[in-house]
C-alpha positions, -999 to 999 in steps of 0.1 A, spaced: -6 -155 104 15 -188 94 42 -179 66 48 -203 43 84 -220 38 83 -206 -1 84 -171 10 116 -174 24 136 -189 -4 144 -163 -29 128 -158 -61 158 -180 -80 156 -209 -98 179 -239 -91 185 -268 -122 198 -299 -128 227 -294 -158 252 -317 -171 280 -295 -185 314 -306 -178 319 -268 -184 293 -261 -154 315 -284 -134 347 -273 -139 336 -236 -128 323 -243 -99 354 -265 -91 374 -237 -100 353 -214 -79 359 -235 -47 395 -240 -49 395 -205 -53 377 -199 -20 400 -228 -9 432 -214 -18 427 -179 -1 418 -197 32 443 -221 36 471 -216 8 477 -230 -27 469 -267 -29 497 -274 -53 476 -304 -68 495 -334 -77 478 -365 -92 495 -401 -80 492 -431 -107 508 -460 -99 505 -493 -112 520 -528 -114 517 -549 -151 529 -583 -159 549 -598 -180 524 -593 -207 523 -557 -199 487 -562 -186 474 -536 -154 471 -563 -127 470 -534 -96 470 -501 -95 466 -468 -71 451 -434 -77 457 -405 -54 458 -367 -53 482 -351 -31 473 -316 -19 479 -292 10 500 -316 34 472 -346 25 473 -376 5 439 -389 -7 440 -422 -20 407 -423 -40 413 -461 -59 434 -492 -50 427 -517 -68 443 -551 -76 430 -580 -103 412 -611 -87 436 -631 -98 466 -614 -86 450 -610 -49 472 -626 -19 503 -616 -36 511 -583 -18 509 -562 -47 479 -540 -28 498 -533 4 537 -525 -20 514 -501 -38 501 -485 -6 535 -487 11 552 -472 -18 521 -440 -18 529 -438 16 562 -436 12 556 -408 -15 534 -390 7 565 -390 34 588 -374 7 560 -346 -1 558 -342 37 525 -351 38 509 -350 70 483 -375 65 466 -398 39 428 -408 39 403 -428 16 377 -448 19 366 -483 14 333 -504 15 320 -531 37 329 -559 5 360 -543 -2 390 -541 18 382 -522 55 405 -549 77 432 -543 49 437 -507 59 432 -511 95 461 -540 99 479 -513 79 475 -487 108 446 -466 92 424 -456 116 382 -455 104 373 -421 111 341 -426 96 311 -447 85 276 -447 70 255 -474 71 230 -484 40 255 -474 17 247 -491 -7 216 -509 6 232 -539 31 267 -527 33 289 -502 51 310 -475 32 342 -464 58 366 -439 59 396 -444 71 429 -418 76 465 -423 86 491 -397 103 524 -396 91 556 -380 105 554 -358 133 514 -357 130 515 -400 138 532 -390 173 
């Protein structure tokens, strides 16, 4: 007798929902789990930014330090400011952060369009790709080891 694949899965129901509350439970659920496996995470968010004269955002880095990691999820500088350094001072300067948190590593990624030689002449390392993603591109991921960790 064949079984069928349905009467292995149990009788529950699985949905779709959009809750933000939803969300922030299950995120709170993990970091739990987390937490007692590998110690607190001490979360720290990372905004930096560079403005003109005008006060205008012209560049700017997002990050999340956690555990002994820095993850650098935007970087991000205006078209008409690229060329002018201000992406790899804001990198140097997370860095540079990360060092004084004692950070063991940082890691982000980047797309085929974006910037992938940018971190790479910067000593990242791609630890990571997937092709088709989106459709005729490349998204990469790239990580860096700082301190005793680079050695």
């Amino acid at each position: 007798m064949t079984a069928h694949w349905e009467s292995f899965v149990p009788p529950y129901v699985i949905t779709e929902e959009g809750g933000e509350e939803v969300a922030a439970e299950l995120s709170r659920r993990l970091r739990q789990f987390n937490e007692r496996s590998a110690g607190p995470l001490n979360i720290k968010r990372l905004v930096l930014t560079t403005r003109d004269e005008a006060d205008t955002l012209i560049a700017g880095l997002l990050g999340e330090f956690f555990w002994n990691t820095l993850f650098v999820g935007v970087l991000w500088v205006d078209e008409l400011h690229r060329g002018k350094k201000l992406g790899r001072s804001l990198l140097e300067r997370a860095e540079r952060l990360a060092a004084e948190r004692l950070c063991d590593s940082i890691y982000l990624s980047t797309f085929s369009f974006q910037a992938p030689e940018f971190y790479a002449k910067r000593g990242y390392k791609q630890i990571g790709s997937l092709d088709g993603s989106p459709k005729g591109h490349e998204r990469y991921w790239f990580a860096k080891l700082l301190g005793k960790s680079a050695v």
